[in-house]
GUNUZA-203038 format. One record per residue (C-alpha): x, y, z. Coordinates in steps of 0.25 Angstrom, whole numbers, padded with zeros to 4 digits, always signed. Layout:
// residues N
XYZ ...
***
This chain:
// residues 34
+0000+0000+0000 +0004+0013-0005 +0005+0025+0005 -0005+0032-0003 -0014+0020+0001 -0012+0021+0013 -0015+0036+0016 -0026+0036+0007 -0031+0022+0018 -0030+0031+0029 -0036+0042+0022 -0049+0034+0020 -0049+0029+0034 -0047+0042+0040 -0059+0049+0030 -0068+0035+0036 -0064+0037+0050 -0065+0053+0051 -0073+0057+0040 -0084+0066+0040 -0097+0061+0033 -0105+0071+0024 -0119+0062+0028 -0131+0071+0028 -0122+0085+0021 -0125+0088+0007 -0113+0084-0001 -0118+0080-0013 -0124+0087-0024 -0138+0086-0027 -0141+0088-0044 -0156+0091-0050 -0155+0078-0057 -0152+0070-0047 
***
């Protein structure tokens, strides 16, 4: 394993362990068509 792999590992454990969740806030566009 490279050490970019392994930053980028301990980059998505920290986002799942101390990430915020956007649940409930208006984040994503909303088109007339759709």
């Amino acid at each position: 394993m490279s050490y970019a792999d392994k930053v980028f590992i301990e980059m998505c454990r920290d986002i799942i362990d101390n990430g915020v969740s956007t649940e409930g806030e208006k984040v994503r566009p909303k088109w007339e068509d759709g």
